[in-house]
N, C-alpha and C positions, 0 to 999 in steps of 0.2 A: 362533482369530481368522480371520474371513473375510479375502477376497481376493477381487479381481477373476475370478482365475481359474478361483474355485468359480462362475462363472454363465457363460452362454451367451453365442457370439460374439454376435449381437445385441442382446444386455441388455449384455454385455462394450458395446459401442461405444456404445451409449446411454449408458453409466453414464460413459464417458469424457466425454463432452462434455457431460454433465449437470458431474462432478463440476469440470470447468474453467468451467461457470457459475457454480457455485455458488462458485468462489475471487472471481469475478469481484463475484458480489451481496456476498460479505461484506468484499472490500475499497471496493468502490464507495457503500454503502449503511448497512451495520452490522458495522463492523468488530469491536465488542466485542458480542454477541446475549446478553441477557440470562438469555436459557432457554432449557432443550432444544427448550421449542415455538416457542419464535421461529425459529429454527435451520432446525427440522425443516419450519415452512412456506418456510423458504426453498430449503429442501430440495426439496420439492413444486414450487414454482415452477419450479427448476431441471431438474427430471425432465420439466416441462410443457415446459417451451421447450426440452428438447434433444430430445423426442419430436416438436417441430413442426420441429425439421431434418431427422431421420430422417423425417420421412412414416408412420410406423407407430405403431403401439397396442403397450408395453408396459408392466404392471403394475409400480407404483412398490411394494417391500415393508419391510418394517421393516429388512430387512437392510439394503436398497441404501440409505436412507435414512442408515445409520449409516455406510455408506463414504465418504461425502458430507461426513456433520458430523463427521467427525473432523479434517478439510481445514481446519476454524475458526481450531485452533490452529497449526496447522503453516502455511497459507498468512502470518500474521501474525511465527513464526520463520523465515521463509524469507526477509521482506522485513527481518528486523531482522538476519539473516546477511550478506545482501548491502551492507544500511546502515553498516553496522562500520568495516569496513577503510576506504567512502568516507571517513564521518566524522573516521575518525583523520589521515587524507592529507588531506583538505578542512582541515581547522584548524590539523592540526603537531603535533598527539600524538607523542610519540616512546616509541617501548618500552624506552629504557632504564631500565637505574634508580639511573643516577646520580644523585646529589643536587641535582643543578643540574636533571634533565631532570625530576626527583620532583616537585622545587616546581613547574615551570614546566606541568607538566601539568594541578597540581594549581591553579594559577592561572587556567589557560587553562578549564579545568572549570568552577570557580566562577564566571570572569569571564561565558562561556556561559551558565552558567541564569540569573542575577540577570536579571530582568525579562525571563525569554524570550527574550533576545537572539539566541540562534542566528534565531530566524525573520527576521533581517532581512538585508538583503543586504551589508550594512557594522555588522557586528554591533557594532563599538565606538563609530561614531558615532550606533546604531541609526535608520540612512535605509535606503530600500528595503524597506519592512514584505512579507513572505512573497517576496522575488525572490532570495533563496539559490540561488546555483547550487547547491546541495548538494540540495534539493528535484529539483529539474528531474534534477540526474543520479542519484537513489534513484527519479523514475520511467521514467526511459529504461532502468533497468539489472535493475529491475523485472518494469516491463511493456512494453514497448519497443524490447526486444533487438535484434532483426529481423522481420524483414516474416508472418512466421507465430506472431510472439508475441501471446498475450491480446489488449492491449491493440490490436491491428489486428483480428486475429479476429473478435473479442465487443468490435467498435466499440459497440457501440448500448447500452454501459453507461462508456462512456468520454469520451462527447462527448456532451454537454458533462463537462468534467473536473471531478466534484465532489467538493464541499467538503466532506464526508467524507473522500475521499483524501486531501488535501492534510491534512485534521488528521492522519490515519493518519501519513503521513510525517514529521511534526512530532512527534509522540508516539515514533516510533522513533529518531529522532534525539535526541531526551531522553533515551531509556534508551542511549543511544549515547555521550554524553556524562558521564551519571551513572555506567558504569562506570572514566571513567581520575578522578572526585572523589578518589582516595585519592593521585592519583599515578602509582598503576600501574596497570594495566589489570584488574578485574576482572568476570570471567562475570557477567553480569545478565539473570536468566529475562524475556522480555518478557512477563511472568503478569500476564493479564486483573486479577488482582486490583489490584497496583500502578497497574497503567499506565491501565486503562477510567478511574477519578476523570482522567489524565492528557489523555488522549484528548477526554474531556467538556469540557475547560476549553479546551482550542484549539477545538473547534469552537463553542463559542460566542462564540468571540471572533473567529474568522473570520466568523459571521455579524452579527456585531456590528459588524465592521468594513465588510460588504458592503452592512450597512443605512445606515451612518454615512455610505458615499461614493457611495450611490444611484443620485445624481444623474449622477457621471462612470462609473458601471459598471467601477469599478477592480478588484474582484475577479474580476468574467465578463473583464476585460482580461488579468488576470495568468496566467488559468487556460485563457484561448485559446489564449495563447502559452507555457506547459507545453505544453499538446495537440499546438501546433504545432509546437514544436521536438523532442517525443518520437518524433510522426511522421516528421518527417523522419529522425532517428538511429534509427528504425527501416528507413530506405531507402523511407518511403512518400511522396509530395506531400502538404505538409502542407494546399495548398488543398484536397483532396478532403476530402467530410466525411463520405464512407463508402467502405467499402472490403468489394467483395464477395468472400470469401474460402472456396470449397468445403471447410465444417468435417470431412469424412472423407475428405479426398485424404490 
């Protein structure tokens, strides 16, 4: 199994900032890539634009390419690890498993997915359609850490904040949710197979809704002020709309 460390410090640091593009395209962009060759052009892409940081010429090879795409699945478990524990503290999951906390789990689960509801901000009145604080903080906790995270970094795939992402978020919070349906909490692979039909269906209904409210620009509203409140809980001014960040300091 290759490694980083089977290639040269300069393909070594290329391939670094290539392969935190490429988390970047496939959460921004296509979070579920249909095939290797989707993938591997974005692969390419990514090789392209971290070779125009670097200044230099090097050869992109089937290897480095697969240090890349294997990022696909893992950048996707990384953000459904992080989403977990919010989710559970966000609604009131509790991990007992007494009888009383069994039903009420299992309550709060069901109550949850019936018509999407988590995506709204008052999910039992269903008002506030995508203004979940649970979103905003799966992307501050994400991407947004602090002031050297992706999401400040590799600004120029984040702003404007698309609606990809936001389905992405939505979708793991589903599977975030569909693991306490029994009651008790259980492991649920976030496997493209599952979850891409999952994925597909909020983002068209985010753009459904983006079309529907056109006229007020309610989506580009909701998705400013994500951007803007992730910047700031990053330590950055949310009014700046780029931030130039030396990618090999």
């Amino acid at each position: 199994r290759l490694r980083a460390g089977d290639f040269d410090e300069v393909t070594k640091d290329v391939l670094t900032t290539a392969t935190s593009i490429y988390r970047c395209l496939i959460v921004t962009q296509l979070p579920f890539p249909e095939s290797l060759i989707i993938e591997t052009k974005l692969a390419r892409r990514a090789w392209r634009e971290a070779l125009g940081v670097a200044g230099i010429s090097v050869q992109l090879t089937p290897s480095l390419v697969k240090m890349m795409t294997r990022r696909t699945s893992h950048v996707r478990g990384e953000l459904k690890t992080k989403m977990r524990g919010l989710t559970a503290s966000f609604y009131g999951f509790r991990a007992s498993r007494s009888i009383g906390a069994v039903r009420a789990n299992r309550t709060l689960a069901e109550g949850l997915k019936e018509g999407a509801s988590f995506v709204f901000k008052d999910w039992e009145m269903k008002s506030g359609v995508y203004k979940s604080d649970l979103i905003q903080s799966g992307i501050n906790d994400m991407w947004f850490a602090n002031c050297v995270d992706e999401g400040i970094v590799y600004a120029e795939y984040f702003d404007p904040l698309p609606v990809e992402m936001m389905a992405l978020v939505l979708t793991v919070v589903k599977c975030c949710i569909d693991e306490w349906i029994t009651g008790v909490r259980e492991d649920i692979k976030f496997a493209s197979i599952a979850y891409s039909p999952v994925y597909a269906v909020h983002l068209e209904s985010l753009r459904r809704f983006e079309e529907r409210t056109a006229a007020y620009k309610l989506l580009g509203r909701i998705s400013n002020n994500l951007l803007d409140v992730a910047r700031f809980h990053a330590g950055v001014n949310p009014i700046s709309t780029r931030v130039t960040v030396d990618r090999f300091a």
